[in-house]
C-alpha positions in Angstrom: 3.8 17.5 -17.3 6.4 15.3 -15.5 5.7 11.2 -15.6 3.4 9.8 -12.9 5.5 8.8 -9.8 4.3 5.2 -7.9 4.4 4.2 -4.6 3.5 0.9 -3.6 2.1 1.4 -0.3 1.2 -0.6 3.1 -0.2 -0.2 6.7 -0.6 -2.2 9.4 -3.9 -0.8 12.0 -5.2 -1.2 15.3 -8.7 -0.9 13.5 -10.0 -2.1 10.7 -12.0 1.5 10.4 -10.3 4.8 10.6 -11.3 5.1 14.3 -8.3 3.1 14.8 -4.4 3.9 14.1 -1.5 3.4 11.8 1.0 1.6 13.7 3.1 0.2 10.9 3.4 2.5 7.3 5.8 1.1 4.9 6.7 2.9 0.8 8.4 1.6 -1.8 9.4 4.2 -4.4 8.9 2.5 -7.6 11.6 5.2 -9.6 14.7 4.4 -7.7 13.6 1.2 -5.3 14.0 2.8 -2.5 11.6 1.6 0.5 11.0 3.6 3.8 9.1 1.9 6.6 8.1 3.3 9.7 6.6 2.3 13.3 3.7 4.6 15.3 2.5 4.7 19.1 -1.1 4.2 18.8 -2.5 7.7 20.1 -6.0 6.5 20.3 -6.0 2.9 23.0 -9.9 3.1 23.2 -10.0 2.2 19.5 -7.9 -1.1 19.5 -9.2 -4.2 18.5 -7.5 -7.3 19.1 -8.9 -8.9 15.7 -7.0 -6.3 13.9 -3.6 -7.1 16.7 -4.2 -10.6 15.8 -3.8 -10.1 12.2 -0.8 -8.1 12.1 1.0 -9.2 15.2 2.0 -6.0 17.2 2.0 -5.8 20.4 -1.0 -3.8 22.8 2.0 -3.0 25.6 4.3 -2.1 23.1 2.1 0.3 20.7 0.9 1.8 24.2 4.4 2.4 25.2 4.1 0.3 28.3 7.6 -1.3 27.6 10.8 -0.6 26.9 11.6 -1.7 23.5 7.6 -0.3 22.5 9.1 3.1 23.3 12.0 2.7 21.0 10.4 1.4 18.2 7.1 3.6 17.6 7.6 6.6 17.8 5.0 9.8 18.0 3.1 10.7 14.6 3.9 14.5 14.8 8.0 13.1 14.3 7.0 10.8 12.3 5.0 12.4 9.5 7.3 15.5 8.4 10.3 12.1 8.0 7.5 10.6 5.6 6.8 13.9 3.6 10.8 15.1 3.4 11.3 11.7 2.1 8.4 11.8 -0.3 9.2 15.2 -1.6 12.5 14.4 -2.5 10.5 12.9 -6.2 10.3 16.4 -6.8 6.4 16.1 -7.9 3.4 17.8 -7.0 1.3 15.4 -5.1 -1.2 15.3 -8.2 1.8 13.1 -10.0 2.0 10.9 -7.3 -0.1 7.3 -7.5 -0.7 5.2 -4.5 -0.4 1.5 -5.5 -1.8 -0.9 -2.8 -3.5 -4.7 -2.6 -6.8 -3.2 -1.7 -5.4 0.4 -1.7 -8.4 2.1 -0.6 -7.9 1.2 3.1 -4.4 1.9 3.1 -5.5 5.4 1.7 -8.9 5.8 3.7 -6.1 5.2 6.9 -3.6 7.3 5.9 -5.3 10.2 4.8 -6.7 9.7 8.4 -3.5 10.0 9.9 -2.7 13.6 8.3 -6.1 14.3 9.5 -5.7 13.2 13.3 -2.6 15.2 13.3 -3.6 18.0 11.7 -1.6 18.4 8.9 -4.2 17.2 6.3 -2.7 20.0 3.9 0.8 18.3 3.6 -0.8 15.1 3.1 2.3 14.0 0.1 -0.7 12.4 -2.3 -3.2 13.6 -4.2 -6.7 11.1 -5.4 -5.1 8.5 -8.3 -5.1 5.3 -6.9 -3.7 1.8 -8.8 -5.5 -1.5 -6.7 -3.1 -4.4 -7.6 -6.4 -6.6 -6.5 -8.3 -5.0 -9.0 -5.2 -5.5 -11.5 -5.4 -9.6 -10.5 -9.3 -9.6 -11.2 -8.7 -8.1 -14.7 -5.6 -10.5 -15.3 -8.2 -13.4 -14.9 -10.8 -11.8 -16.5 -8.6 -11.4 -20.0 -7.4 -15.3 -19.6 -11.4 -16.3 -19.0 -10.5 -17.3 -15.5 -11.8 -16.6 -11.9 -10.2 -17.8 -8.8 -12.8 -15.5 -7.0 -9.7 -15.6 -3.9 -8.2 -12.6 -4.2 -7.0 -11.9 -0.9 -2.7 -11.1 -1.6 -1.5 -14.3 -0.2 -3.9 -16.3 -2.3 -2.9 -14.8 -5.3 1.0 -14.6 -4.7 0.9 -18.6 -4.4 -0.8 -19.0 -7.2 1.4 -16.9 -9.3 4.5 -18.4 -8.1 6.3 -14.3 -6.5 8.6 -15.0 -3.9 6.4 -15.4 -0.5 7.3 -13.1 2.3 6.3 -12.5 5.5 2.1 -11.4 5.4 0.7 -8.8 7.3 4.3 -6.9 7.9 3.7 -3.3 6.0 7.4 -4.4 4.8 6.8 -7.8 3.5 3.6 -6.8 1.9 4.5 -4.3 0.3 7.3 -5.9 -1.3 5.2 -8.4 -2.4 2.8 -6.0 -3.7 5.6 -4.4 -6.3 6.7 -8.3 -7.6 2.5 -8.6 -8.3 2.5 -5.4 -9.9 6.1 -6.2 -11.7 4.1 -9.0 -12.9 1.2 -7.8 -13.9 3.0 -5.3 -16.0 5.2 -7.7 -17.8 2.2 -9.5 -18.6 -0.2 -6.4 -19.8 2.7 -5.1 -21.9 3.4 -8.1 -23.6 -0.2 -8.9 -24.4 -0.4 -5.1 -26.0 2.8 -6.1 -28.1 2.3 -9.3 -29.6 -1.3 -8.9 -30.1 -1.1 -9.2 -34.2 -5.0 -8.3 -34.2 -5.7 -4.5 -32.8 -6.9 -5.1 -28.8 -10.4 -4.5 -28.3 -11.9 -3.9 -25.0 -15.6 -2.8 -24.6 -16.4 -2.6 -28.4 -13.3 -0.2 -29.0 -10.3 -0.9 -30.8 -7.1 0.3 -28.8 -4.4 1.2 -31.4 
């Protein structure tokens, strides 16, 4: 069996539920870091919110292809999606070895997934159920240092720990930020597990 391959992963949404689209899907290959991102028309107009718009700064006319440069920059998900996948399979894993790493990843999956889905190519979908939540990393990294911020929202928590700040709610930036925060939590987990001189114990069990 072949080592786990990790993507840290980011989208950006007309809707906060899967009603809505992916507009903005961004992939950082944590084996070779190399990072793909890549711009969508929203298929669905009915769905869009302007709360979610207002968040991550796109444009209705240009998602909607009512200019110019919207036209050029998103393009349609059925040329879109086989890019992702050809890219994707290049790992040369089976899409059980491949994690999705995410700041709350579960929307990023639930919305992805969704995409396959809409287009109907749910059985090339590149990833299978494993799932790595940096938040969830962030609340554990306080829990073992007897802390609680209780803010744990990615920008909160990248000024706090001092990673280079880039530019929110851009699947890009995010994403990038994402892999420093997981960088960091690594770094920290590991050298907790090697300098421990008493054997780590976590819920009553030692851990050798």
């Amino acid at each position: 069996m072949g080592k786990l391959s990790l993507y840290i992963v980011d989208t950006e949404t007309t809707n906060f539920s899967t009603e809505g689209d992916v507009i903005e899907a961004s992939f950082y290959r944590l084996e070779d870091g190399e990072q793909r991102t890549w711009f969508l028309k929203a298929m669905n107009p009915e769905a869009i919110t302007q709360e979610a718009l207002d968040v991550n700064g796109h444009k209705l006319e240009d998602i909607t292809w009512q200019t110019k440069e919207g036209k050029e920059k998103y393009r349609l998900p059925k040329e879109v999606l086989p890019e992702i996948e050809n890219w994707i399979y290049d790992d040369n894993r089976s899409k059980l070895d491949r994690v999705m790493v995410g700041h709350n990843v579960e929307f990023d999956y639930r919305h992805l997934l969704a995409l396959w889905e809409k287009s109907n190519c749910q059985d090339t979908f590149p990833f299978g159920f494993n799932t790595i939540d940096t938040k969830v990393l962030a609340l554990f990294f306080d829990w073992v240092q007897n802390d609680n911020s209780r803010r744990y929202n990615l920008s909160n928590i990248v000024k706090r720990l001092k990673i280079m700040k880039r530019k929110f709610h851009t699947a890009e930036g995010d994403v990038l930020m994402t892999v420093d925060l997981l960088n960091y939590m690594y770094k920290f987990f590991s050298e907790l597990i090697e300098n421990s001189k008493e054997p780590l114990v976590l819920f009553g069990e030692e851990i050798e």
